[in-house]
C-alpha positions as CSV (number, residue, x, y, z in Angstrom):
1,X,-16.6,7.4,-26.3
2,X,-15.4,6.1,-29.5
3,X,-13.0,3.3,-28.1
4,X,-12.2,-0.2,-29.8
5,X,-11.1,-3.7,-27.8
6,X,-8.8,-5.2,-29.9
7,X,-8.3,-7.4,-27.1
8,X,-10.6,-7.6,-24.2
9,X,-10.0,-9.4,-21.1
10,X,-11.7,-12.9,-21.1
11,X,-12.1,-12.8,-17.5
12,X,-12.5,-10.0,-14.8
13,X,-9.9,-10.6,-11.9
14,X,-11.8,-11.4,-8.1
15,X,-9.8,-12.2,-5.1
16,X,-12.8,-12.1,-3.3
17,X,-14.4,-15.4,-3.5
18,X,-16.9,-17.0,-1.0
19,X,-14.4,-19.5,-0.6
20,X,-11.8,-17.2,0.5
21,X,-13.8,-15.2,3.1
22,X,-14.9,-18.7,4.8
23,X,-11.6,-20.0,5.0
24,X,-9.8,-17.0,6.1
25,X,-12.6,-16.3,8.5
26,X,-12.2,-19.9,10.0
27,X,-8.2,-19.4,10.0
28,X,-8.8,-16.2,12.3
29,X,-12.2,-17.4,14.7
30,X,-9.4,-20.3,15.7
31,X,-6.4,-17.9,16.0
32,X,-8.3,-15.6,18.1
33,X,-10.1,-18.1,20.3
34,X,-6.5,-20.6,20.8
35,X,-3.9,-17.8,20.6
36,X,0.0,-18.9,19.9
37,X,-1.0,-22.7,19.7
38,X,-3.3,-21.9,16.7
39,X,-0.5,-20.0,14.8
40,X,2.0,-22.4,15.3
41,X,-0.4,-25.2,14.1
42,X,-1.5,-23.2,11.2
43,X,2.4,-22.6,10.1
44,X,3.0,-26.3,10.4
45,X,-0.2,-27.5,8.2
46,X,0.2,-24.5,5.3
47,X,3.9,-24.1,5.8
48,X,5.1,-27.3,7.4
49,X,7.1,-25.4,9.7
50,X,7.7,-26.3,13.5
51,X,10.9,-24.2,14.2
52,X,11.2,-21.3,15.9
53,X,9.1,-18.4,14.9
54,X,10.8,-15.4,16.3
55,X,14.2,-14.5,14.5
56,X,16.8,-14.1,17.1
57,X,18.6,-10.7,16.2
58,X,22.2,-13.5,16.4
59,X,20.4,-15.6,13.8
60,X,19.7,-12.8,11.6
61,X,23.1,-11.6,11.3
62,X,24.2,-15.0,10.8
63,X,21.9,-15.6,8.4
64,X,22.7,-12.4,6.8
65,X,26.3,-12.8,6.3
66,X,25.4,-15.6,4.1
67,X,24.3,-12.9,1.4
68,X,26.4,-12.4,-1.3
69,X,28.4,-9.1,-0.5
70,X,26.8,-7.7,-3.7
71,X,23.3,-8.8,-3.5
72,X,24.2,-6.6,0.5
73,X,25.2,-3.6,-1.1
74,X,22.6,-4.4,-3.7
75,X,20.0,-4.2,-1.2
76,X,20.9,-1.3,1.1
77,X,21.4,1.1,-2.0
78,X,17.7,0.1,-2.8
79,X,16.8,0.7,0.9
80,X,18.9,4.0,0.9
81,X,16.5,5.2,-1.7
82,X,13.3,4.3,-0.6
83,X,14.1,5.8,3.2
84,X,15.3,8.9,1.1
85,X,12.1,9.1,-0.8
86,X,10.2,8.2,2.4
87,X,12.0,10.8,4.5
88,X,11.2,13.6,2.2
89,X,7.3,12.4,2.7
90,X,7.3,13.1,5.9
91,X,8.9,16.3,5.4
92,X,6.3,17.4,3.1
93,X,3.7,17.8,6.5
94,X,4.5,19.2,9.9
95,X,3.2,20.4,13.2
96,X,1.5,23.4,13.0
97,X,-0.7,26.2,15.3
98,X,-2.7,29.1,13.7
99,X,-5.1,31.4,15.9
100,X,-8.4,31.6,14.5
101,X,-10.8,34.6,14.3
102,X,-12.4,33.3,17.1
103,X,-9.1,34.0,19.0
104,X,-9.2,29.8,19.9
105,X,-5.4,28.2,19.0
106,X,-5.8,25.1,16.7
107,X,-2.5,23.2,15.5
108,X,-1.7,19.7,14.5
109,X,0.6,17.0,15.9
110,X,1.8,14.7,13.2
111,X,2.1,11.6,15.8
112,X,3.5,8.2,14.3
113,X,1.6,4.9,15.1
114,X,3.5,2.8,18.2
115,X,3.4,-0.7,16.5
116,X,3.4,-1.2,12.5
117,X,3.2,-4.7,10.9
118,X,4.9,-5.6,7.9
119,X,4.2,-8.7,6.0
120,X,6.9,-9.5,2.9
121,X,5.0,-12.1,0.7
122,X,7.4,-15.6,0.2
123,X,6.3,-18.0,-2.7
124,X,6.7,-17.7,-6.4
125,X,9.1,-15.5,-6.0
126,X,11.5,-14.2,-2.7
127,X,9.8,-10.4,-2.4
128,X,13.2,-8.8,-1.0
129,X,11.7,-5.2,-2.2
130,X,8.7,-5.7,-0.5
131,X,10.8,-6.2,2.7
132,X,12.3,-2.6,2.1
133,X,9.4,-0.7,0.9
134,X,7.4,-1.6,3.7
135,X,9.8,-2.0,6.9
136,X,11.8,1.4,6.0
137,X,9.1,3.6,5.0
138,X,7.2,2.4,8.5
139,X,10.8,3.5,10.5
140,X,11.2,6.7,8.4
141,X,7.7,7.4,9.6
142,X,9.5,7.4,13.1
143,X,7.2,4.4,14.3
144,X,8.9,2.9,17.2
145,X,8.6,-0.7,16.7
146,X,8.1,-2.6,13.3
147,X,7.2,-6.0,13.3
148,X,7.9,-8.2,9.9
149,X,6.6,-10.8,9.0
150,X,7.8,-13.6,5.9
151,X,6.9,-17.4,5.3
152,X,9.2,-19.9,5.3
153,X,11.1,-20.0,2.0
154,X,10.5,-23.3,0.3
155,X,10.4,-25.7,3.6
156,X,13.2,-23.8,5.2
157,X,13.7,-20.7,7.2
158,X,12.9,-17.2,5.9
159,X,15.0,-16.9,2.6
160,X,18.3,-14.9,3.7
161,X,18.5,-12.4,1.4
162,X,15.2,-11.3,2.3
163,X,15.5,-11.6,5.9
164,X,19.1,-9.3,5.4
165,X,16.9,-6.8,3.7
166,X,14.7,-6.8,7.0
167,X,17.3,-6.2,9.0
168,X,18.8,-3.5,6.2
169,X,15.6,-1.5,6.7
170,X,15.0,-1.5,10.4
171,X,12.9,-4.4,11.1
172,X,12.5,-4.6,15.2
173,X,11.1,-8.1,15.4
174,X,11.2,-10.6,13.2
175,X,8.6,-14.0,13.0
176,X,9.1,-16.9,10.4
177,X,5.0,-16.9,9.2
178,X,3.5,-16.7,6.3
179,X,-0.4,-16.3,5.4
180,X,-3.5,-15.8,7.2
181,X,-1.8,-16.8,10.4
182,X,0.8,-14.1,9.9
183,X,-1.7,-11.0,9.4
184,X,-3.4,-12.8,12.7
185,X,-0.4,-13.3,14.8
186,X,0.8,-9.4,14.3
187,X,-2.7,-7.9,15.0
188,X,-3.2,-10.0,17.8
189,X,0.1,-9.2,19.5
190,X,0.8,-13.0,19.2
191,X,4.7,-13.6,19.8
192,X,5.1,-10.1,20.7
193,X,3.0,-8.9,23.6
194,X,2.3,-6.2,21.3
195,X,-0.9,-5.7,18.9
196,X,-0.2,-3.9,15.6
197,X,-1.6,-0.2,15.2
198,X,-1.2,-0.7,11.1
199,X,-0.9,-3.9,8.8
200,X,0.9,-3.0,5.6
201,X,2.6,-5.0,2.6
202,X,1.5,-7.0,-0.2
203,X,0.3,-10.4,-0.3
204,X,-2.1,-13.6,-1.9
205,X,-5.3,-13.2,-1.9
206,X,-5.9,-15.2,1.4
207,X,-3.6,-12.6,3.0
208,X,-5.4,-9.9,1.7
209,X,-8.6,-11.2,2.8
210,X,-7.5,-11.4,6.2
211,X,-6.3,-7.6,6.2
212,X,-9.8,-6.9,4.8
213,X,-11.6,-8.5,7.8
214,X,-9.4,-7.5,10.1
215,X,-9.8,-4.0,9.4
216,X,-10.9,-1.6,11.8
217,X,-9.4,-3.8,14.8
218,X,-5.9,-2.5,12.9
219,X,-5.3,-0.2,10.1
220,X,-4.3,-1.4,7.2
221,X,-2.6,0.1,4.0
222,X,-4.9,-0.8,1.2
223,X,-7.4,-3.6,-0.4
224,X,-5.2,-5.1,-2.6
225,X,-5.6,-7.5,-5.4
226,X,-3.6,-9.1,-8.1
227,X,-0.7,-7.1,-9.5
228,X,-2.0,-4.8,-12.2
229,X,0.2,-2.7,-15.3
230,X,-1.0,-0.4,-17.7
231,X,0.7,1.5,-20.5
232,X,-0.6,4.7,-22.5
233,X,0.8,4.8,-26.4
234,X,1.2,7.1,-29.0
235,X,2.7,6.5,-32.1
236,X,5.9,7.3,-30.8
237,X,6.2,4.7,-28.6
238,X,8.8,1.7,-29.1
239,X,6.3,-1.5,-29.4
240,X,9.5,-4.0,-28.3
241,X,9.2,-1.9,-24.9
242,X,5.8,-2.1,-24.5
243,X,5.3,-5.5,-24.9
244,X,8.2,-6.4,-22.4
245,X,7.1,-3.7,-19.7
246,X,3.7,-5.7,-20.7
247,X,5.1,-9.2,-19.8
248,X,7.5,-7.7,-16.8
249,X,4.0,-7.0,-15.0
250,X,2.2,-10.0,-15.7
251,X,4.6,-12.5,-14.2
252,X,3.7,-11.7,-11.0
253,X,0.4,-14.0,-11.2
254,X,-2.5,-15.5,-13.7
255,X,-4.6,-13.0,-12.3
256,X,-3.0,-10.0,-13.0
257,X,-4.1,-7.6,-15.7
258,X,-1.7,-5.7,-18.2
259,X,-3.6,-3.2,-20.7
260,X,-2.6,-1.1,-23.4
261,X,-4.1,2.2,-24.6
262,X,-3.2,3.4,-27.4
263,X,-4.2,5.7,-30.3
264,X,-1.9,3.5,-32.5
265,X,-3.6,1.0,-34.3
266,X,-0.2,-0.2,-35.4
267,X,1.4,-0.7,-32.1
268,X,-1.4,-2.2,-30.8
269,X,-1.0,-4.8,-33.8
270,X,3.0,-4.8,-32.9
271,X,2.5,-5.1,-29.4
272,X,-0.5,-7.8,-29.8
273,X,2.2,-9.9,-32.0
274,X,5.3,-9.6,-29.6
275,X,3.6,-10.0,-26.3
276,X,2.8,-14.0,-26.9
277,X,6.2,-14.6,-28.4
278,X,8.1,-12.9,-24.7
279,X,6.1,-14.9,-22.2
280,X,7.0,-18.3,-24.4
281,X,10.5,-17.3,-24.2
282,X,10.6,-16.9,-20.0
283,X,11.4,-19.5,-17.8
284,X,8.6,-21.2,-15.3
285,X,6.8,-20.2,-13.2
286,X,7.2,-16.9,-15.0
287,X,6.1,-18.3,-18.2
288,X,2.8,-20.1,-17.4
289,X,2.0,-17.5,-14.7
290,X,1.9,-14.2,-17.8
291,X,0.4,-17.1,-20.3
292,X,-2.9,-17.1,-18.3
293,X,-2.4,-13.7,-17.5
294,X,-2.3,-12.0,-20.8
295,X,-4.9,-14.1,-21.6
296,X,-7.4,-14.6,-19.3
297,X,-7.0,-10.5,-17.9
298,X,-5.1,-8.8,-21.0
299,X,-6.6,-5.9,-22.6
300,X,-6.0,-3.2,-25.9
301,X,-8.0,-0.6,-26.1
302,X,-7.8,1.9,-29.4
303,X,-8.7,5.5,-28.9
304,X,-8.6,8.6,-31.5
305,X,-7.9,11.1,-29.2
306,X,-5.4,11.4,-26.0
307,X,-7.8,12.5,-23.8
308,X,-10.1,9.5,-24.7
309,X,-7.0,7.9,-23.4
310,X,-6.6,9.7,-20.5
311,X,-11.0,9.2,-19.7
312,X,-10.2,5.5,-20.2
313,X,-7.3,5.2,-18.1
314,X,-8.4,7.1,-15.2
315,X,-11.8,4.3,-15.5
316,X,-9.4,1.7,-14.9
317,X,-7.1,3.4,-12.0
318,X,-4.5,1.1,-12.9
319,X,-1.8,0.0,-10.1
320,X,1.0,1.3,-12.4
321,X,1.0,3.5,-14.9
322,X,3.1,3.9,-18.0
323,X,3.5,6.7,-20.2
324,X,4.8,5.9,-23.3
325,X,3.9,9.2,-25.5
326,X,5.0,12.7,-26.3
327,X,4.7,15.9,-24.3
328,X,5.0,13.6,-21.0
329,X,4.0,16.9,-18.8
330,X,0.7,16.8,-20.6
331,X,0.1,13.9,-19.3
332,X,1.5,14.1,-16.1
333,X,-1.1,17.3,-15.8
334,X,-4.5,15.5,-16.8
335,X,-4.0,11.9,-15.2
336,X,-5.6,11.7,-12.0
337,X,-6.6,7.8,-11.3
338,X,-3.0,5.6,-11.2
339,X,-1.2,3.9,-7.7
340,X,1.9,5.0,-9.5
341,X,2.9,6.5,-12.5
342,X,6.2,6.0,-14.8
343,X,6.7,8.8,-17.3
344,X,8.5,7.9,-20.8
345,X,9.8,4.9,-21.9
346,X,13.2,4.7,-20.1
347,X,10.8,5.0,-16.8
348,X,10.1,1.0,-16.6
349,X,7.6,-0.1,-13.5
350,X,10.3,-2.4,-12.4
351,X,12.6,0.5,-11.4
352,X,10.0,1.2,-8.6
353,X,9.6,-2.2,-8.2
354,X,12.7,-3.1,-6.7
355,X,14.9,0.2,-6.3
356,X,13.9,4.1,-7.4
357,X,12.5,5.3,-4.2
358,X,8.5,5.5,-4.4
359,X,7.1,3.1,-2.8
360,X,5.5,-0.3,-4.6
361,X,2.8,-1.2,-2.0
362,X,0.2,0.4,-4.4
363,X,-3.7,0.5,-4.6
364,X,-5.8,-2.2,-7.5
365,X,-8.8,-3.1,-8.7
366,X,-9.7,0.6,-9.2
367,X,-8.8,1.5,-5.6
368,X,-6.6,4.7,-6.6
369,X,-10.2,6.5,-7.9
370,X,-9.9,7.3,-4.1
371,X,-7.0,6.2,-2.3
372,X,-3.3,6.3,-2.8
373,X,-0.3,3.6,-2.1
374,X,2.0,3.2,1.2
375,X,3.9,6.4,2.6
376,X,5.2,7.6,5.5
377,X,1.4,9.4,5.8
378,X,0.1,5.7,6.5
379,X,1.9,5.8,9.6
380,X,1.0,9.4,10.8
381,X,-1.5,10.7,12.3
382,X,-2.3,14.1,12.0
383,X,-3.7,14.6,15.5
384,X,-5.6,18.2,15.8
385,X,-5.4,20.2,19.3
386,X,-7.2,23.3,20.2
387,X,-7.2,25.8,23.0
388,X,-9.6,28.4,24.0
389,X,-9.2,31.3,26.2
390,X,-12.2,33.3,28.1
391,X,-12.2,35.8,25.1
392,X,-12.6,33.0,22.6
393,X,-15.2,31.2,25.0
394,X,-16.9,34.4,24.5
395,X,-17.4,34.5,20.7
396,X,-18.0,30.7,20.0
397,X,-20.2,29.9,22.9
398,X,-23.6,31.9,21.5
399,X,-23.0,30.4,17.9
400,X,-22.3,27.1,19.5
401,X,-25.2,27.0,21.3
402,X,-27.8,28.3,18.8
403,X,-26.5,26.1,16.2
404,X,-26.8,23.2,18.7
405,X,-30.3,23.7,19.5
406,X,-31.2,24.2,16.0
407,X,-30.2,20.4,15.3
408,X,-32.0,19.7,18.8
409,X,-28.8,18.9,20.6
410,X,-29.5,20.8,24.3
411,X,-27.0,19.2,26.3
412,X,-24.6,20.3,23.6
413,X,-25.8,23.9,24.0
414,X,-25.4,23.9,27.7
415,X,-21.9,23.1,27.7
416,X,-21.4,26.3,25.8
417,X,-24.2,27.9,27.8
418,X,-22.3,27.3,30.7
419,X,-19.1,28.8,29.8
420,X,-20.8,32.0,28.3
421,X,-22.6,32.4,31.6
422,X,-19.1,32.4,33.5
423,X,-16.8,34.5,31.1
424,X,-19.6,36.7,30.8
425,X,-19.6,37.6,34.0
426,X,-16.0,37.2,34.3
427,X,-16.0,40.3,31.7
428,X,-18.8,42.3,33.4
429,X,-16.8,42.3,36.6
430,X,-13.5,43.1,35.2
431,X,-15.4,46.2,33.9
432,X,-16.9,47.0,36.7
């Protein structure tokens, strides 16, 4: 494929360091083996907090009336939305039953998970959205109790507006951690008495290398990794927009990539020039965070055609997706590899960042080739039943059992043996 790097990322983003895995490994050998006394001496050493760790439901509305009446109503229209969203989701599959030729009844249950854990990352910033996407979509999924989870907020107690947006969203429990300790104490049932079905929510990369070993003892949403943005380009597209949808994404870390596609060698050049002149122009930590950023994981990539755009894009499965380019349902037609995508230029990442209604808890590092972000389908199961009468017994006993022996499986054909040598009969003597 004829594509050209105008700008090619220096280094290639890994959360997953030998480093990590043995200290998050340590961090959850202790919390296992010593239980509460572990966590809390994990939240004093990393978080140098020794107060209480469960949120009384009086201290949260306490602590939420200390939120600016508009940041409130700021907050529940962005949780309105994402429940909305959420709710249609689960809509979208149901319980079913079908009879099959067999005569046998199959159906599905769509069953929520008892206990989900959310953990709302604290540290650069104070993730309020990450507090709604995760703790509302797990209640719209009609799980029964939803545990969050936040760090301390700058050597004090969870930061209020975030906690309010807890609360907002349905949170049942509450615990002031943060970290490794966190993911530990909600899987183990630590605080609670009750171990989580389902980790979900965004976090560093020690947080997401605990959700990664953890895995399999609970569910968890997806491997995550730094915060990732790219943006498709025609010639159409506004370069001032690019470049700030560009820098928007790349404040969340010095690891996360932002890349540009584009069969426009002149917004590339436009973009290339504005980009560096935005992230000098934010404040810190913003400004050092997209510095290293843009230029340790930035990338522009030149194409002739769109669907050399579309081949390259899909290769990266970025996190978020932009669309900045004509004929938008073209595109929205041939894409296939994105967490989510943003259609035209008035459609910035940000929006479902913080308010629109999809959720932002998203797949990275190429993880949406195969798998898709948080939804209320994270929290379902679809549970499959099936019931057989004497007439079904009948036709799918003999096939059963051939089929069985033919991988070598006799106790398998014996169970169906069984049954046909009883229905059988059963028919034979209503016949006679």
């Amino acid at each position: 494929m004829p594509v050209t790097y105008l700008k090619k990322a220096e280094r290639v983003s890994d959360s997953e360091t030998d480093n990590v895995r043995d200290v998050v490994a340590g961090i959850l050998a202790r919390i296992e083996a010593e239980g509460e006394a572990a966590v809390r001496h994990f939240a004093m050493a990393l978080d140098n907090w020794s107060g209480p760790i469960v949120v009384s439901r009086d201290e949260m509305d306490a602590r939420s009336a200390e939120v600016p009446e508009e940041v409130r109503a700021d907050i529940a229209l962005a949780t309105g939305e994402v429940r909305r969203f959420a709710l249609a989701q689960k809509a979208s599959v149901k319980d079913f039953a079908m009879t099959m030729g067999s005569g046998l009844v199959a159906g599905q249950r769509m069953v929520p998970c008892g206990v989900a854990g959310c953990y709302v990352p604290t540290g650069r910033y104070a993730h309020v959205a990450s507090a709604i996407m995760s703790v509302a979509t797990a209640k719209a999924a009609g799980v029964n109790t939803v545990i969050a989870c936040s760090a301390p907020y700058r050597g004090g107690p969870i930061h209020p507006s975030v906690l309010f947006a807890m609360k907002e969203a349905g949170a049942d429990v509450v615990l002031t951690l943060g970290g490794v300790q966190a993911v530990a104490a909600m899987a183990y049932g630590i605080f609670t008495g009750l171990p989580a079905d389902i980790i979900v929510g965004p976090g560093n990369k020690y947080v997401a290398e605990a959700k990664r070993m953890l895995f399999g003892k609970v569910g968890i949403d997806v491997f995550a990794g730094p915060s990732e943005i790219a943006v498709i380009a025609d010639a159409t597209a506004d370069p001032d927009i690019v470049a700030a949808d560009l820098v928007g994404q790349a404040e969340h870390g010095h690891e996360s990539p932002a890349w540009l596609f584009t069969t426009s060698r002149a917004i590339a050049e436009a973009v290339m020039d504005r980009v560096p002149k935005l992230i000098a122009d934010l404040p810190d930590p913003a400004c050092s965070a997209a510095a290293a950023a843009w230029q340790d994981h930035g990338e522009v990539i030149l194409c002739d055609t769109r669907e050399e755009l579309v081949e390259v894009s899909d290769r990266h499965a970025s996190e978020h997706l932009e669309v900045h380019a004509s004929d938008l349902d073209w595109w929205l037609e041939n894409l296939r590899n994105y967490g989510s995508l943003f259609l035209g230029e008035e459609t910035t990442v940000a929006f479902g960042d913080k308010v629109s209604g999809p959720n932002h808890i998203l797949p990275t590092k190429g993880a949406a080739r195969y798998s898709a972000g948080l939804s209320v389908h994270k929290f379902l199961k679809p549970l499959t039943w099936q019931r057989a009468d004497a007439g079904a017994c009948r036709s799918l006993a003999p096939v059963t059992a051939r089929i069985s022996r033919l991988e070598g499986m006799e106790a398998h054909a014996r169970t169906a043996d069984v049954r046909l040598a009883k229905y059988a009969a059963a028919k034979a003597a209503d016949r006679d």
